[in-house]
N, C-alpha and C positions, 0 to 999 in steps of 0.2 A: 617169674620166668626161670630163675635160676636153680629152683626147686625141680620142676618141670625136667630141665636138665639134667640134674642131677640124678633125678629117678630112670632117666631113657639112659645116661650114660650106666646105672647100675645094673639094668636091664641087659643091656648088649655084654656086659662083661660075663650072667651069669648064663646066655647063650651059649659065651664057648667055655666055659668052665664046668657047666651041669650036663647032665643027663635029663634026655625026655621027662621019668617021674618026680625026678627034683626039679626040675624046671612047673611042673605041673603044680609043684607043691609050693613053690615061690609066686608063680602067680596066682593063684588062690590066697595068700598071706595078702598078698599087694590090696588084690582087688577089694578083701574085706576090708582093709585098711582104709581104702580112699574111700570103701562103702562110708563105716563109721563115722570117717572125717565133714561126707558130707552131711548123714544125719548129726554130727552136733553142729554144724550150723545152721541147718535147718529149725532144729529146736532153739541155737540163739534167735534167730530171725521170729521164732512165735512167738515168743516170748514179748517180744518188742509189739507192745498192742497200740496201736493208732490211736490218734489222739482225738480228744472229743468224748459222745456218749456211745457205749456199745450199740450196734444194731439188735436188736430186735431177730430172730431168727424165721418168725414170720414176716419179716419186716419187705414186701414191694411195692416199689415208689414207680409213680405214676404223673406224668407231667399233664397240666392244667393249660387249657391252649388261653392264650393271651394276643392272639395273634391277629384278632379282626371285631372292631363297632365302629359303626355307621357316626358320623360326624356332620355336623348341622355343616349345609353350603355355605351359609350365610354369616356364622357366629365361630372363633375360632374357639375349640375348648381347650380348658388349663389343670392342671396338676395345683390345685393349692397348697403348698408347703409348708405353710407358716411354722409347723411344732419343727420341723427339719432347720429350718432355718434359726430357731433357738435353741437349741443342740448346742452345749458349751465348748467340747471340741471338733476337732479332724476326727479323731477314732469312732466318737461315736458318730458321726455323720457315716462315716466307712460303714459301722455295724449296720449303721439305718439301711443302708444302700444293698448289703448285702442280702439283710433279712426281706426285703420288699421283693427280690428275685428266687428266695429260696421258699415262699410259701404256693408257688406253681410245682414244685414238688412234692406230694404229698404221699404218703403210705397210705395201703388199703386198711391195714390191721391196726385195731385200739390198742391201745397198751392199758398199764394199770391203771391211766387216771379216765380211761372210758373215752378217749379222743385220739385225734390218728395226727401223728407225727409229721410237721413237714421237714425239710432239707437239712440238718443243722451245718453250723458256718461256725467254724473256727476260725479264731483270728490267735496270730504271734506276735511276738514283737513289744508286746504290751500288756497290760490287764483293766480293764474296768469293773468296777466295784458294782455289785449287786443294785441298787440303786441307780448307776449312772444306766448300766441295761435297763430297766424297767422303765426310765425316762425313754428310752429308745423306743420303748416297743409302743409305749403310750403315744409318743409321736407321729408312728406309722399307722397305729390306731385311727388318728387326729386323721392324720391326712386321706386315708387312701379308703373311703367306703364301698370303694368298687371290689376288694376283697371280702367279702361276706361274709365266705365259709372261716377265717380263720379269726381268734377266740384272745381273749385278754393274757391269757397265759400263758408261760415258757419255763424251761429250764435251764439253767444256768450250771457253770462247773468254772474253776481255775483252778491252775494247775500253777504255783509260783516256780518251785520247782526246773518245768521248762518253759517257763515264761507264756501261758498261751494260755488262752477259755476259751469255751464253748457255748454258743446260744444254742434253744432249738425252741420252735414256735409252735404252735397245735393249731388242727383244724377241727370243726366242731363235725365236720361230714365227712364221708370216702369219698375220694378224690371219682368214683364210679356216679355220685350223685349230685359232686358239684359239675360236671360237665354239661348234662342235663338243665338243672338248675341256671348255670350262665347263660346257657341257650335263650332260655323263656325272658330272662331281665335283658339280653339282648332284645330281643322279639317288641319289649315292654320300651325299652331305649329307645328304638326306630321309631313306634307309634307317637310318643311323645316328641322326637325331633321334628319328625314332619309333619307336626301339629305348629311347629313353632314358625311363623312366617321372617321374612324377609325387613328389616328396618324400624326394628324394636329397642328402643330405648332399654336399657337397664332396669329400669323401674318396672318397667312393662312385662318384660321377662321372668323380674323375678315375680312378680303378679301371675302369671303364667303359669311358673312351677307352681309356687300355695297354691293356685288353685286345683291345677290337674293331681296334685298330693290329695287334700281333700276330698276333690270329687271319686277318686280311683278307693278310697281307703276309710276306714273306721278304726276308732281306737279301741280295743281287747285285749285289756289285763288279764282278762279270766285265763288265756291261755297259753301267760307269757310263761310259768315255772316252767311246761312240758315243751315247748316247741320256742329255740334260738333264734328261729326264720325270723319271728318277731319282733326281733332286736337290731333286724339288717334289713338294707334294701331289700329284700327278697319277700320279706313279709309286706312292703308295700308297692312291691310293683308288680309282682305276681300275684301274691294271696290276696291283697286289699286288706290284710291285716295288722296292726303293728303298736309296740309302744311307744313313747316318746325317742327312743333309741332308733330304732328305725325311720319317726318319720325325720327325725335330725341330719338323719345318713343321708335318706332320702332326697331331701332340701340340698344337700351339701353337694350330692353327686348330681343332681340334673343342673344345679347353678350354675356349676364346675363344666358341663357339658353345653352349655351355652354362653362360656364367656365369663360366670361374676365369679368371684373370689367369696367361698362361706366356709367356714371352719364350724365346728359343733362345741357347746360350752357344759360341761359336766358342774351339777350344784345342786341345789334344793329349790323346789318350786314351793312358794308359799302361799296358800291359800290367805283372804282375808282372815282379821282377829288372831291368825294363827303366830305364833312366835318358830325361827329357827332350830333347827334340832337335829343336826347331824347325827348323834347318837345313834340317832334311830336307824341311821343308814336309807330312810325316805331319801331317794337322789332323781332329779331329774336331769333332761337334755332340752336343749334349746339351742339355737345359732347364733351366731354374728358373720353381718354380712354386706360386702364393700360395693354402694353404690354410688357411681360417680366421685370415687376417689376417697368417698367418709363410710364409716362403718357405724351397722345400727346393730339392733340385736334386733329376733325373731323369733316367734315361738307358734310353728305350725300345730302343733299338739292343741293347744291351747283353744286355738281356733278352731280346732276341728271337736271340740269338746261341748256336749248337752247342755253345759252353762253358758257358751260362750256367748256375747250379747250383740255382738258383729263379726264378720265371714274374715274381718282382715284388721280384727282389733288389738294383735297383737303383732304386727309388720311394722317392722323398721323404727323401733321406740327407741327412747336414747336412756342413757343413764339411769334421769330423773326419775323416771317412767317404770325403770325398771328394777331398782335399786331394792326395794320392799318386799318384791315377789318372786324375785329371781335371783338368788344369791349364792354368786358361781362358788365354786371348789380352791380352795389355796392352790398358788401358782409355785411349779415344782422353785423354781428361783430363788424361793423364799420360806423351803421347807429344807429340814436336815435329813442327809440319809435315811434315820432309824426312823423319818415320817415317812418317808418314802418306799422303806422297807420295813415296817415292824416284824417283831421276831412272832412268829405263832398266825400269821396270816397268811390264810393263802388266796384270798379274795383281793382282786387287786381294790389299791385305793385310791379313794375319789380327787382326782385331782388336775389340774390344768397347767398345760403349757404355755397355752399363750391365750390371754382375754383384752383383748383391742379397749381400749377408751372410745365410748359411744357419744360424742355428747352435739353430733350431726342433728338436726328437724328437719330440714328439707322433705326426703322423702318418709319422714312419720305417716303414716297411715291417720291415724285419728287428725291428724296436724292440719295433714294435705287434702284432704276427704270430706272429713264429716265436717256437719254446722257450724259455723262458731257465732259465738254470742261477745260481740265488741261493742253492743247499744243495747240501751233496753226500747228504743222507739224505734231507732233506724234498722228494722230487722227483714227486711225484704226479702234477701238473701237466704236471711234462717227460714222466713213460714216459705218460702217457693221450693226447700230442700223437704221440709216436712211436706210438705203436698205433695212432692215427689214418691216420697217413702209411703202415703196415707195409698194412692193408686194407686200403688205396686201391692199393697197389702201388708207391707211391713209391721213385725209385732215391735222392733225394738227403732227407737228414734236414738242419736248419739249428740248430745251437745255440748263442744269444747267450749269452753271457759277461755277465752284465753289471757292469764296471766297478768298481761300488760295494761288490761281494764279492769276488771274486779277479783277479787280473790273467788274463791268457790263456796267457800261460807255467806260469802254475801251475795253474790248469785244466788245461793238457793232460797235465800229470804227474800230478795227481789221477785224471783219466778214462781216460788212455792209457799212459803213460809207466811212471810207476811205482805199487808195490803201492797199495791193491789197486784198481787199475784199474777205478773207478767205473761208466765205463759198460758192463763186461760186466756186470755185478747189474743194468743200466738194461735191457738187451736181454734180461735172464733172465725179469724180470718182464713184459713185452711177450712174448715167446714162449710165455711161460701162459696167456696172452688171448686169442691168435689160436687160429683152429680151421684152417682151410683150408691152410694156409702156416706159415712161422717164418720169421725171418731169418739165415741162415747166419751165424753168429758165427766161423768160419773161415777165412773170406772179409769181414771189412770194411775198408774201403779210408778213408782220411781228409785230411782236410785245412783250412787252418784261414785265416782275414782275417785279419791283425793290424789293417788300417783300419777296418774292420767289427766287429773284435773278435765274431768267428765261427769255431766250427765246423764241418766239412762232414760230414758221415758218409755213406760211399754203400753200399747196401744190395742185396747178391745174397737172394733168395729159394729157399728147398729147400721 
């Protein structure tokens, strides 16, 4: 202000002191003066570049509506948070929170890594370590399948200096195609809610979803390199396409939409005979999932696959069950930064947040389900289940062992192996019952879990 002053006070004096062309020639001095003054702060002011990653010059962002799906009347649904919830501090909970609102912003324009940019979110006050982010995003990865379009990877910057970094997320699609796109897996959503009735047990439910996953979808690797759909709900509720990635999502987000708590478990799926071998970077997905207060694990994939030997043979198995074939990813808790970040990688790695201890049977699928063999006389129970499966046409029969009476080695020498061969008298008695059909006792083919502690009996018809 006192500058201000001082220029209007020098002004008036050269009023009455000068003549019109000197006066002419003092304000022209002035005015270029306070010109210049404002161009160099104008250039201070550019100079001063915002903080974060530069935009993009093609860079326009485009908001992702989030603002309406239809909601079962009957079942309330939930946000499963579990990876949020193990998050070691405050800040990165903050970044979680941040990044989950900033990927409905999205750019129309790829950048260099061939993907379109969503929101990025600068945070002050603090810094996290390259590793402690990538635990975040793996998080919201974990949690939220209902984001489709957006992609394992981000970019990162800190800045120590003024104390502050920068996240920013990518989308695999233009924010022009996922609006479209959420449409149809809405569309897909509704269909499926109001398929789901009124006063269904948890078990039932989640029965519900495997099923409607399976019946809606096939598994196709062939064309997982070219097309991401494949990896997200989008490939299984729209295309009917997917691989274990998606149908994982899949499973997660209808549970989630009807009530159960499922989270998805990153690992290696092992075939029999076959030994572990991360190396190879072979990674599957599969679930865990909270029914009636205990958590099992789940592997729709599995089930829906050419070998599988039963429709629900891999629902709600515990531990023991699963221990062999299914062998999750180091939990980040118990990995160092530089596992969590190696230098020279830019594929994220395979790794988990949180893997629940399974070790619930209640609702086991094989447990609760199929045959069990607890006599080798008293089996009433077993041949009325097998007569069951022989009318319906079934190729595959399921016989639990269970445990608590013989071992599964001695089982199969009791039913198969050695005299007298229990289950031909199982299939004598079943071939008296039927009318239409028998099952060729000539012809049966077997095979047996030791993790499952299961027999398989597969059944030609005459």
């Amino acid at each position: 202000m006192k500058k201000i002053i001082a220029v209007l006070l020098m002004i008036g004096m050269m009023f009455l002191l000068c003549s019109c062309s000197v006066m002419d020639a003092v304000m022209g001095e002035i005015k270029e003066g306070i010109k210049e003054g404002l161009e160099e702060e104008l250039t201070e002011e550019a100079t001063e570049k915002p903080k974060g990653f530069e935009p993009m010059e093609t860079d326009d962002f485009y908001d992702i509506d989030n603002t309406y799906y239809k909601v079962s009347p009957y079942y309330t649904p939930i946000v499963c948070t579990v990876s949020y919830d193990c998050l070691e501090n405050d800040e990165q909970k903050q970044l979680y929170r941040r990044l989950v609102e900033s990927v409905y912003t999205v750019s129309d324009c790829t950048d260099d890594t061939g993907m379109f940019r969503c929101q990025q979110v600068v945070r002050e006050g603090g810094i996290l370590s390259e590793a402690q982010v990538r635990t975040v995003v793996k998080a919201i990865y974990d949690d939220h399948p209902e984001q489709f379009w957006v992609t394992i990877y981000f970019d990162y910057m800190a800045d120590e200096e003024e104390n502050y970094y920068a996240v920013m997320l990518y989308s695999c699609y233009s924010p022009k195609d996922i609006g479209p796109w959420l449409e149809k897996i809405r569309e897909a959503e509704e269909s499926f809610i109001d398929s789901v009735a009124d006063g269904l047990s948890e078990y039932e439910r989640e029965k519900l979803v495997h099923d409607y996953i399976i019946d809606n979808c096939y598994y196709n690797e062939a064309e997982s390199n070219v097309l991401e759909a494949y990896h997200s709900i989008y490939g299984v509720l729209v295309k009917g396409k997917a691989v274990c990635e998606g149908y994982a999502k899949a499973f997660q987000m209808l549970l989630n939409l009807v009530g159960i708590e499922c989270v998805g478990i990153e690992g290696e799926g092992v075939e029999p005979d076959e030994e572990p071998n991360f190396d190879d970077n072979i990674l599957h997905m599969w679930n865990a999932v909270k029914i009636d207060g205990e958590w099992y694990f789940a592997d729709v994939t599995w089930d829906d696959s050419e070998e599988a030997v039963l429709r629900h043979y891999y629902l709600n198995a515990p531990d023991e069950m699963f221990h062999n074939s299914h062998i999750p990813s180091q939990l980040t808790s118990q990995m160092e930064d530089e596992d969590i970040t190696p230098k020279g990688t830019y594929w994220q790695v395979s790794m988990n947040i949180f893997v629940p201890e399974c070790t619930a049977t209640e609702y086991c699928y094989v447990i609760r389900e199929c045959a069990h063999l607890d006599s080798y006389t008293d089996t009433e129970d077993l041949t009325d289940a097998m007569l069951k499966a022989a009318e319906n046409g079934e190729e595959n029969f399921i016989i639990y062992v269970d445990p608590a009476f013989s071992s599964l080695d001695d089982a199969l020498d009791h039913l198969i192996y050695d005299y007298p061969q229990y289950i031909f008298s199982y299939l004598s008695t079943v071939n008296n019952r039927l009318s239409d059909s028998s099952i060729d006792t000539e012809h049966i083919s077997f095979g047996y879990d030791e993790d499952f502690s299961t027999i398989i009996l597969e059944f030609e018809y005459r």
